[in-house]
C-alpha positions, 0 to 999 in steps of 0.5 A, spaced: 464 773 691 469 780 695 473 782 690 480 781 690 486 783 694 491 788 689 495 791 694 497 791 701 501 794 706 503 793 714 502 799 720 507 799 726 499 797 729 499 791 727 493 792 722 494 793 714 492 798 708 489 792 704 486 796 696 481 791 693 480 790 685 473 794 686 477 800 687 475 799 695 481 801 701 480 798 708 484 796 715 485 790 717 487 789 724 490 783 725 492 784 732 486 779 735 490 773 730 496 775 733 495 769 739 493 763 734 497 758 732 501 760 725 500 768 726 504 768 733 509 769 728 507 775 725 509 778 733 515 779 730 515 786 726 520 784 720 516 777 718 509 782 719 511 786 715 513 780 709 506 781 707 504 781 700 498 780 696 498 773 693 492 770 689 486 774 691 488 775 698 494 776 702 501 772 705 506 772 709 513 769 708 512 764 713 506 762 709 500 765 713 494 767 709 488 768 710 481 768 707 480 772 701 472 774 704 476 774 711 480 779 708 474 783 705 469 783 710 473 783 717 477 790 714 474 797 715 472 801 709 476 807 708 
């Protein structure tokens, strides 16, 4: 099991500082997301930059989420 997500915060690049609960930090591009489905809305900077850490993992206000494990093993340790 990957540790939870405790923080994050949105860059202008579309990618986020995400912080884990094992003390660990990444970055998660997000761009390759950014042509699918739920996730076109992140284009939009102001709802991009809604995101918080929501049980484990992160969401935005439109109600996008992603997997925690996505989360954790997609994000390039810092």
């Amino acid at each position: 099991m990957n540790p939870d997500v405790i923080d994050v915060k949105p860059a202008a690049d579309y990618t986020l500082h995400v912080w884990f609960k094992n003390g660990e930090e990444g970055i998660l591009d997000m761009k390759p997301y950014l042509d699918k489905g739920i996730f076109r809305a992140l284009k939009d900077t102001a709802m991009f930059n809604t995101v918080q850490p929501f049980i484990g993992t992160i969401q935005w206000a439109n109600q996008a989420d992603l997997c925690p494990d996505t989360v954790y093993l997609d994000s390039v340790k810092i």
